[in-house]
Every structure is written in C-alpha cells, then in structure tokens.
C-alpha positions as CSV (number, residue, x, y, z in Angstrom):
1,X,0.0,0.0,0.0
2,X,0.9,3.5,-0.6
3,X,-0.6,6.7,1.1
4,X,-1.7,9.8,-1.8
5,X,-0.3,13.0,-0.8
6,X,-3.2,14.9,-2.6
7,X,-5.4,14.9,-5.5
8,X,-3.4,16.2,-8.9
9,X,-5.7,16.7,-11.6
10,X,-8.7,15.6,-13.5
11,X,-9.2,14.6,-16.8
12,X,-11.8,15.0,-19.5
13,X,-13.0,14.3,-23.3
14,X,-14.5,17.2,-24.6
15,X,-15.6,17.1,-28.5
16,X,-14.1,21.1,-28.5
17,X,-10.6,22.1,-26.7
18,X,-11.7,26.0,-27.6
19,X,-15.0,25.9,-26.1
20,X,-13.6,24.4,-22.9
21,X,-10.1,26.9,-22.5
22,X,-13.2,30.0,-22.2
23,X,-15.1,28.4,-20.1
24,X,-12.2,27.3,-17.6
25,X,-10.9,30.7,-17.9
26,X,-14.3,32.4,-16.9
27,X,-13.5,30.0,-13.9
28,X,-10.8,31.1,-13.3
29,X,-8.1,28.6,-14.4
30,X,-5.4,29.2,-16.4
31,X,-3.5,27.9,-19.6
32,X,-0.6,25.7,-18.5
33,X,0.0,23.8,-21.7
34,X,-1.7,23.1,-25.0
35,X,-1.7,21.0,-28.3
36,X,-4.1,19.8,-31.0
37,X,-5.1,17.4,-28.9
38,X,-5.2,18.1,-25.1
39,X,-5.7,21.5,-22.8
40,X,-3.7,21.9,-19.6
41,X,-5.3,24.4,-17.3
42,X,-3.5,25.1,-14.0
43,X,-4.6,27.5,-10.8
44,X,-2.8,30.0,-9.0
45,X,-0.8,27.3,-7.0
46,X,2.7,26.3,-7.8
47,X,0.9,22.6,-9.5
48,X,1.6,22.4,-13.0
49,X,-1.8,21.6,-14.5
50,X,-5.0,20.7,-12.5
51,X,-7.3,20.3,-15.3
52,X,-6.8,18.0,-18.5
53,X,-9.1,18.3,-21.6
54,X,-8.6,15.6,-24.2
55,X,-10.0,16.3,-28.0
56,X,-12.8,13.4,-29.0
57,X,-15.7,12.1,-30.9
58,X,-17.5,12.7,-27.5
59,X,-17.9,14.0,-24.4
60,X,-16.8,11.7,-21.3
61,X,-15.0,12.1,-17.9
62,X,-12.3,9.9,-17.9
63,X,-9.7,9.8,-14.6
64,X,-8.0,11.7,-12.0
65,X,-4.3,12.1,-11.1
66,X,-2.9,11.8,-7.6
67,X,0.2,12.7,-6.1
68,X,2.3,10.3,-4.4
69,X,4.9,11.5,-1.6
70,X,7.7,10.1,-3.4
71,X,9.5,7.6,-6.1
72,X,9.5,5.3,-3.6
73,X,5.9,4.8,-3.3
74,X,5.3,4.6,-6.7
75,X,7.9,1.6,-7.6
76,X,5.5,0.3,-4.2
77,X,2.7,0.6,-6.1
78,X,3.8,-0.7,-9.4
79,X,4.9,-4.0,-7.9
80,X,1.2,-4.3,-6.0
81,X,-0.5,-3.5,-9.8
82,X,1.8,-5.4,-11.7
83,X,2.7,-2.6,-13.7
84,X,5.8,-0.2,-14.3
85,X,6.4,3.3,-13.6
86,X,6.9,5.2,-16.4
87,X,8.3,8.5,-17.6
88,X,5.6,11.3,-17.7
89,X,4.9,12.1,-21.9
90,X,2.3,14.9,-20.6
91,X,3.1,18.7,-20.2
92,X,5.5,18.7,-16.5
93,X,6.8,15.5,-17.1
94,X,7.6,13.6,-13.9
95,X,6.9,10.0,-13.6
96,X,3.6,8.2,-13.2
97,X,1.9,4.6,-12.4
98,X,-0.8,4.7,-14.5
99,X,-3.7,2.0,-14.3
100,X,-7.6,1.4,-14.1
101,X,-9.4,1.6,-11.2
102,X,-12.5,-1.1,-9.9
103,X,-15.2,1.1,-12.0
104,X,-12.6,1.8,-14.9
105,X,-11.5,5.1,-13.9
106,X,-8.3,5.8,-16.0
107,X,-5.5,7.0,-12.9
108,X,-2.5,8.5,-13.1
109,X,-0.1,8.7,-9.4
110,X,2.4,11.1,-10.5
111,X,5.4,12.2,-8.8
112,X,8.2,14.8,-9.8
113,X,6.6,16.8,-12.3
114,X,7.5,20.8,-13.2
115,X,5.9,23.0,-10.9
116,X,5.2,27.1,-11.7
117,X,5.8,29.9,-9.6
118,X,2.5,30.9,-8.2
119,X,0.0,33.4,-9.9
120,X,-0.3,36.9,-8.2
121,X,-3.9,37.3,-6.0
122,X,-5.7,39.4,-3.5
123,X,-5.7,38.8,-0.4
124,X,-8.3,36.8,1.3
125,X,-10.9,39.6,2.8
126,X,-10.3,39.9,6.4
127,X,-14.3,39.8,7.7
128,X,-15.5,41.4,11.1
129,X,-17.2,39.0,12.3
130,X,-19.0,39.6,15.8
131,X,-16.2,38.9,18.5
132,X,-13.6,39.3,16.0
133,X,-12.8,42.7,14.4
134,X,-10.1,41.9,12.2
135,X,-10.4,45.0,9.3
136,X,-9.4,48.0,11.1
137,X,-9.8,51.1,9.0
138,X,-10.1,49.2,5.7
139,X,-13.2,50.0,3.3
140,X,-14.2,46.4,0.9
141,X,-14.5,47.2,-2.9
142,X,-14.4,44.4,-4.9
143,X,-15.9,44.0,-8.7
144,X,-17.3,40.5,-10.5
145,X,-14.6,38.9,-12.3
146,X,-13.3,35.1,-12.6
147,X,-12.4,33.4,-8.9
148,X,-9.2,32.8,-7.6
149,X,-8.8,29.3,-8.1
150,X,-6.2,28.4,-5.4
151,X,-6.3,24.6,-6.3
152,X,-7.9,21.7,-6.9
153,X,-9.3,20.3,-3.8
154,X,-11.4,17.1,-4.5
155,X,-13.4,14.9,-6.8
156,X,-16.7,13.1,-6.6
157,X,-16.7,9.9,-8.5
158,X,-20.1,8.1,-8.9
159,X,-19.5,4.7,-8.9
160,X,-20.9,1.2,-10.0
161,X,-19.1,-0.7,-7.3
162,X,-19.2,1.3,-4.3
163,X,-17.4,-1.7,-2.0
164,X,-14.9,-2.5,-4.4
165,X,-14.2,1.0,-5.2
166,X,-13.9,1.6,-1.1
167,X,-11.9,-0.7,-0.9
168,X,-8.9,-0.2,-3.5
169,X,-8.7,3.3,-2.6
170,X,-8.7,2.9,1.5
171,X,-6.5,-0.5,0.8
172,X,-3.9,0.7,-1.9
173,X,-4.0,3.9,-1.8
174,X,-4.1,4.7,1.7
175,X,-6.9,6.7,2.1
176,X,-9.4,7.3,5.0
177,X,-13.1,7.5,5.7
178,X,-14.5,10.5,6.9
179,X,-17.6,10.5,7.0
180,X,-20.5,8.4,5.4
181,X,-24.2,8.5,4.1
182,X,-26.2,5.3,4.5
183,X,-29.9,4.4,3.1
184,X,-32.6,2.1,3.9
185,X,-30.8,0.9,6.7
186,X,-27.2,1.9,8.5
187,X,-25.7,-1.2,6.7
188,X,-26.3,0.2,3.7
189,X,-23.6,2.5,3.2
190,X,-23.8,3.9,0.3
191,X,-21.4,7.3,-0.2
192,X,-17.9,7.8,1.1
193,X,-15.9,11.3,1.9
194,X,-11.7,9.9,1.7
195,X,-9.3,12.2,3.2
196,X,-5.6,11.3,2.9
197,X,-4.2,9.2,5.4
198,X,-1.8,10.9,6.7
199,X,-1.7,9.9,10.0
200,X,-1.6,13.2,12.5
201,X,-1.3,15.7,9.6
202,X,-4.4,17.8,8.8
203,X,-6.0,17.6,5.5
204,X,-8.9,18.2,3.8
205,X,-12.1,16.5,4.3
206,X,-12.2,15.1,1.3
207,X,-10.0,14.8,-1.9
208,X,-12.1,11.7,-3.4
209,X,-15.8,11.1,-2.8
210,X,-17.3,7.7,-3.6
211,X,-21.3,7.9,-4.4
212,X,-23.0,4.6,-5.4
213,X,-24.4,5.2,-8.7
214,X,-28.3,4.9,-8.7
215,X,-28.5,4.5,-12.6
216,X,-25.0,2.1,-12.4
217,X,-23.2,4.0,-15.0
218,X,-19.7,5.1,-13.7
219,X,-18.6,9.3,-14.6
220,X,-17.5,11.8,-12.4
221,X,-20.3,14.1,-10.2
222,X,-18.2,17.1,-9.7
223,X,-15.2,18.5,-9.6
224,X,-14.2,21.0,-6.6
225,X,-12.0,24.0,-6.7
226,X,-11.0,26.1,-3.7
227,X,-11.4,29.2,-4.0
228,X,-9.9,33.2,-1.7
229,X,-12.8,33.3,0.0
230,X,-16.7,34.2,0.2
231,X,-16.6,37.0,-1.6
232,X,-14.2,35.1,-4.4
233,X,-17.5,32.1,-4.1
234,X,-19.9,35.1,-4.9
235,X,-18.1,37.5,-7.5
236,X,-17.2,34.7,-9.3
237,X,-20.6,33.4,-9.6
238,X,-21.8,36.9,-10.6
239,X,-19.0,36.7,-13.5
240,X,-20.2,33.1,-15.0
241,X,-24.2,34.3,-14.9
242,X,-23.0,37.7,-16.9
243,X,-21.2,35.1,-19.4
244,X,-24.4,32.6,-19.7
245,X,-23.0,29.8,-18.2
246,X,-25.5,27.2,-16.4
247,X,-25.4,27.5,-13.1
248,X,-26.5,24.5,-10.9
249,X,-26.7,24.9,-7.6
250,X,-25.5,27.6,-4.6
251,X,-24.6,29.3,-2.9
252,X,-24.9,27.2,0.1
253,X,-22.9,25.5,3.0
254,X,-22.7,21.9,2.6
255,X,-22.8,19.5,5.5
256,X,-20.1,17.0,5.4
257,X,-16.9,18.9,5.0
258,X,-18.7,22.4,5.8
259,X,-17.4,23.8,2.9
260,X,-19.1,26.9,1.2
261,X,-20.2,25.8,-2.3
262,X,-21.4,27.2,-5.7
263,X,-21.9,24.3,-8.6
264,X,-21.7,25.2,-12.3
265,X,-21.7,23.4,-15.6
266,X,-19.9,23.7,-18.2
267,X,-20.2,23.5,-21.8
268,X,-20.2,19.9,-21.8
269,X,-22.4,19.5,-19.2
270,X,-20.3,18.6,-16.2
271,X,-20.4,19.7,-12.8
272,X,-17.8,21.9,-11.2
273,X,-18.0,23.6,-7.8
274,X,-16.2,26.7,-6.3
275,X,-15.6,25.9,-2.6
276,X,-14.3,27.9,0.2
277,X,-13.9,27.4,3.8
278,X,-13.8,23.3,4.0
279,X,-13.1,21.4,7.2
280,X,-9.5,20.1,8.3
281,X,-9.4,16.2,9.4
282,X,-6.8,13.9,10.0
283,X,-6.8,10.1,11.0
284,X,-7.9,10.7,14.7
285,X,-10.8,12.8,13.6
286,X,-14.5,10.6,14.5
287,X,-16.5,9.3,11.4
288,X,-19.9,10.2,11.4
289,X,-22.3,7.7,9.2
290,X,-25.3,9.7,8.5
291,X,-29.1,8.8,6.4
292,X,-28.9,10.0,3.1
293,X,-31.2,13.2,2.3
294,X,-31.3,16.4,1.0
295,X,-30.9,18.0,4.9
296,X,-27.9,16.1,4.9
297,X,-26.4,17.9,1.6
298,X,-26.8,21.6,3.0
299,X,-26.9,23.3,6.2
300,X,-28.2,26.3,4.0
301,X,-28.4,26.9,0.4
302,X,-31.3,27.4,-2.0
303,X,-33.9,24.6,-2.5
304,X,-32.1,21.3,-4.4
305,X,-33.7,21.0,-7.9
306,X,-33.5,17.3,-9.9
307,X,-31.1,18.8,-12.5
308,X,-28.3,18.6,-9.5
309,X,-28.1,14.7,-9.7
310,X,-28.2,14.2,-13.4
C-alpha cells in the first residue's frame, strides 16, 4: 500500500478544446500547456496543471491524477499493480503509475513533475465578524470577475461498485473515511468522503468522494476547486451568470466537509464547484455515518432542484 499526498488533476473528453479553455478561464483557471489534442489548465498554485481536456468524438469524464509523496511509493505501487512506472509524456513531465481503477477510472499517481511559480492574487478579505474585528480602518470594494482558483481540492466519483471501489482506494492507496451517508438501513452505506491518510497531519475532508451510482453508469459528479474566500465564491458566480453559463446549484454551505459551495456546468455539461472554507481532518478525527437526504447535503443553500443529480 501507498498513502496519496493529494489529488493532482482531473481529466476529461470534450468534442471542442476552444469551447472548454473559455469556459475554464471564466472560472478562473489558467492555460498551463496546450496542443491539438489536449488543454492543460492550472490554478494559481505552484501545481503544473490541475485540469486535462482531451479532444474526442465525445464527451466523457475519464480519470484523476494523484500525487504520491515520493518515487518510492510509486515503484511500491507498481509491484502491487503489476505494472511499471513510467516517464511522464504529458506537459511537466515527472513520472507516473498509470492504471484502471475497480469502476474503470483511468488513474494516473504522478510524482516529480514541473511546478510554476505561483500566480499573483488578493488577499483573502479579512471579515469582522461579531467577537472578532479583524479590518481596522479598511473600506471592501471588490468587482465580479473570474475566482481565484487556489487549487484543486477534491473529486466526486459516482461509482458502480461502491465496495470495491472503497476498498482499492482505503487499501492501496491509503486513504481514509470520513464521513459516510447510509440508506434504507445503516448497513447500507452507500457514499464515502476519503481524506488522505496521513496519519496526525491535517488535510482536507475530502480529496475523493465515492457515491454509489443509482442508474449504475460510472462518470464523475463534480469536480471542486477552492477558492480566496466568500466573496471570491460570490463575485465569481456573478461573472459566470454575466457570461451565460448554467449555473446548478449555490450558494450554500454543505454539510459533510462544511465547505461553502457554488456548482456550475460547463459546456459539456459537467459539474464543477467553487468551494471555500472546507473542514480540516486527520486520521484521529470521529466518522460520522449519517441517512442519506437532502438535509444532509446543505446546512443552507437554496432549495435542491433534480437537474443537481443528473
């Protein structure tokens, strides 16, 4: 077994690379690397790309990369597979295990690749908050314009094996249960929030969500990306509504993981989420296993509409 360090990227098949790069832009992602074929988009943190958009006959979500701590771990990992580690042919090179997952997920656990220097931002607003007067003197004047993606920060994958999925990526890759969602009966678990197991070390919540597909057909649900802060959550809402783009759900604060969430689509149809303000865990936190409903999504946010879970 190995232990991921963090989620790297995730990776896409989109029928139009130009249609995409504006969208991601309007997001507030960045151009890393392009070719005929593929788009790298990257976010203001020193990771070389966090977004991959292949050109093809259709449109499909296709796999994640994750970051392992070292080359050690990935020769680890290669022997357990029965595969080799390889160099990295992608923009930042490195070198990867590459392999499919239970459900068929295409994965890539990089390690060594080119990192940037980081992109230039605001500073997070300091809020005055009752109890806590941290803006002394300091007026807030901020306009609508793309967020500032700091990262990638998780992905939800729903999944046609939910126990053998759990399994591979608590038992090989080291991850960790946070929290779960049950239904019919606490037996029946049927969701998963994975931190990182990284023993004492605080992480995020989550970095991969597992969600037992109700149709059976494999894809990503969303994609997250942190974001500055509320007002980054909100003004970049404002700018993808002035550009069109269909919004989903938001803003709201979910539940498990407490993040701060607004849900987009994008052109192809696929869910992606600005997120600020997400819980910290590490492997002493409690699990919490919790019935499965709409209360359990939000703590507030505007009413949940069925165009969420297609």
């Amino acid at each position: 077994m190995m232990t991921v360090q963090d989620i790297a990227f995730v990776r896409y098949q989109v029928t139009d690379l130009d249609r995409m790069e504006t969208f991601l832009l309007d997001f507030g992602l960045h151009r890393a690397a392009r070719s005929e074929h593929a788009l790298y988009m990257r976010a203001a943190d020193t990771a070389h790309h966090v977004h991959v958009s292949e050109l093809g006959p259709d449109n499909a979500t296709v796999g994640l990369g994750l970051q392992a701590a070292d080359a050690t771990d990935l020769e680890r990992l290669a022997v357990h597979l029965g595969v080799q580690v390889e160099d990295n042919p992608e923009p930042g090179g490195g070198r990867r295990v590459r392999f499919r997952d239970p459900d068929g997920f295409l994965v890539d656990v990089v390690h060594g690749a080119a990192r940037h220097a980081p992109l230039p931002l605001r500073d997070a607003v300091a809020m005055n908050c009752g109890g806590a007067r941290r803006r002394l003197g300091t007026a807030v004047r901020l306009q609508p314009r793309p967020s500032g993606v700091l990262r990638l920060g998780h992905v939800a994958l729903q999944v046609r094996d939910f126990p053998a999925m759990l399994t591979f990526y608590r038992d090989v890759l080291g991850f960790r249960v946070s929290d779960t969602y049950w239904a019919g009966s606490e037996q029946n678990t049927i969701a998963a929030f994975l931190h990182c197991g990284l023993g004492e070390q605080w992480t995020d919540h989550h970095t991969v969500a597992l969600i037992s597909a109700p149709d059976g057909r494999s894809r990503f649900d969303h994609a997250a990306f942190e974001v500055l802060d509320l007002d980054d959550v909100l003004l970049g809402g404002e700018h993808l509504k002035s550009r069109g783009y269909e919004h989903s759900w938001g803003v709201g604060r979910h539940v498990q993981g407490s993040q701060i969430f607004d849900y987009w689509r994008d052109p192809f149809g696929n869910k992606i989420e600005h997120w600020t303000d997400g819980d910290l865990v590490n492997d002493s936190t409690p699990v919490r296993h919790a019935p499965m409903s709409p209360d359990e999504l939000r703590q507030w946010a505007p009413p949940l509409t069925p165009e969420f879970f297609t």
